[in-house]
Residue, then its C-alpha position, 0 to 999 in steps of 0.5 A: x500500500x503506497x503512502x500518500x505525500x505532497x508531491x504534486x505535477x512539475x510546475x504546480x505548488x504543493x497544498x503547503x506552499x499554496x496554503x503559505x502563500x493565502x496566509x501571506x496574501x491575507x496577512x498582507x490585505x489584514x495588514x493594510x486594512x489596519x493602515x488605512x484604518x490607522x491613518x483614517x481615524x488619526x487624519x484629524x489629529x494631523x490637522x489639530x498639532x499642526x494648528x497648534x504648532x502654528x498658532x505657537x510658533x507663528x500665525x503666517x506659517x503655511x498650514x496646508x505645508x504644516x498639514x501636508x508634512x504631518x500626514x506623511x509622517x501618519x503614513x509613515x507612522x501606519x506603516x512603521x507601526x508595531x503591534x507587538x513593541x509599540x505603544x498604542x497606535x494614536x500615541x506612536x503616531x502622535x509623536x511621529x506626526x508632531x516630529x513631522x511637523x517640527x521638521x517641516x519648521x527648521x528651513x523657516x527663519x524665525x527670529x531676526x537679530x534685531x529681534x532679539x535685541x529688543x527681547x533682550x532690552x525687553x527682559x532686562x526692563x522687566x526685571x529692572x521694574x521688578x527690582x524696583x517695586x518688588x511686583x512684577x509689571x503688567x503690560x501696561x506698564x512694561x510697554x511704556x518703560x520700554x518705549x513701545x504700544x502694547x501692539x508693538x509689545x505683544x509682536x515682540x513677545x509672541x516673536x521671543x515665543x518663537x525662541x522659546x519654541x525652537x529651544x525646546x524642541x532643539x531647532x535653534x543653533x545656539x541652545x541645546x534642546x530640552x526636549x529629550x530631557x522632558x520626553x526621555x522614555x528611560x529617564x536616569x535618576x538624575x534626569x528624573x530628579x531635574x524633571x521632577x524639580x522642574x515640574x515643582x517650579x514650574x506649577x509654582x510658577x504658574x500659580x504666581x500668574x494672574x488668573x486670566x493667565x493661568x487660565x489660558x495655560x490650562x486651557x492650551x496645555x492641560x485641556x489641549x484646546x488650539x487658540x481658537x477653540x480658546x477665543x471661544x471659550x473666553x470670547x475674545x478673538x484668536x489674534x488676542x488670545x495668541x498676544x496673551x498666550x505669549x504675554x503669559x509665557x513671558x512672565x512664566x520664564x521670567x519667573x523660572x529664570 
């Protein structure tokens, strides 16, 4: 009695290779039905990072390039994504999406010289008046002693909220990122111990703010809204909310030196 095997005619497959290759077949289309799927449902979070992005680094910023540059970074995101290693997906690609973006910012030449000396000028005034009258100056009052409209103050400070941007994030040329040091997946104790220092200073920094600043810090950072969901919210316009966002900012790194 012969014994039965997988040999088939020359030229066919074997019942094993063919099965293989359905597995393969139906591995590969289960595999980009998820990307799709991936890509599909985190399409919005592109546009809002890149909303956010803009609003903090400059309101003229090209969004359609800013948009564009994320979703790429999505796609990329959807096809380098480990189900087995990775975090969650939305996670995996915030990071990716936002990395994206930030790469989209570093050919844009953001602060002039001339800028940054009237930051200069503008941080000295403030902690001349501070010196002075133990109380920190409010706008007002700084933007007369430093011989500019609140306008031309406001333009000045959302432009020192462009440094402060590219020094977090490790695009300016001339101070080293912090960044790294905020999102490290496996901190060192003493990078732990910075963080942890960093944050006490920090919530106490915030809690010395006005109120109206305080509760636009939480607004944008905690509860993540973008400045126009803000300007909603507060009903005053987005121009206006982005002059106080980095009015406020100011102050803070006034206060954290």
């Amino acid at each position: 009695m012969s014994t039965q095997t997988d040999k088939t005619t020359p030229g066919l497959m074997s019942t094993k290779a063919l099965q293989a290759k359905i597995s393969q077949a139906y591995a590969k289309q289960s595999r980009e039905a998820a990307e799709e799927r991936w890509i599909t449902e985190n399409l919005p979070m592109v546009q809002h990072i890149a909303q956010k992005v803009a609003s903090y680094v400059s309101n003229a910023a090209d969004m359609e390039d800013l948009i564009s540059a994320g979703t790429v970074g999505l796609v990329q995101a959807a096809r380098a994504y480990d189900t087995d290693r990775d975090a969650e997906f939305r996670t995996y690609a915030y990071i990716r999406v936002r990395g994206a973006i930030i790469d989209e910012l570093r050919s844009r030449s953001f602060v002039p010289s001339a800028v940054h000396k009237q930051i200069r000028l503008i941080r000295q005034t403030y902690q001349d008046l501070l010196t002075e009258s133990g109380v920190p100056p409010d706008d007002a009052e700084l933007a007369r002693a430093v011989g500019l409209s609140p306008e031309q103050l406001y333009q000045t400070l959302q432009e020192a909220r462009k440094q402060q941007f590219l020094s977090i994030h490790g695009l300016s040329e001339d101070q080293p990122a912090i960044g790294p040091m905020i999102v490290d997946k496996m901190p060192s104790p003493d990078t732990q111990v910075e963080r942890k220092e960093l944050l006490e200073h920090l919530a106490e920094a915030i809690s010395e703010l006005p109120k109206r600043d305080r509760t636009l810090l939480l607004l944008y950072y905690e509860r993540d809204l973008t400045m126009k969901e803000i300007a909603q919210v507060l009903d005053i316009t987005e121009s206006r909310v982005s002059q106080l966002h980095a009015g406020a900012l100011f102050k803070l790194s006034m206060k954290l030196g």
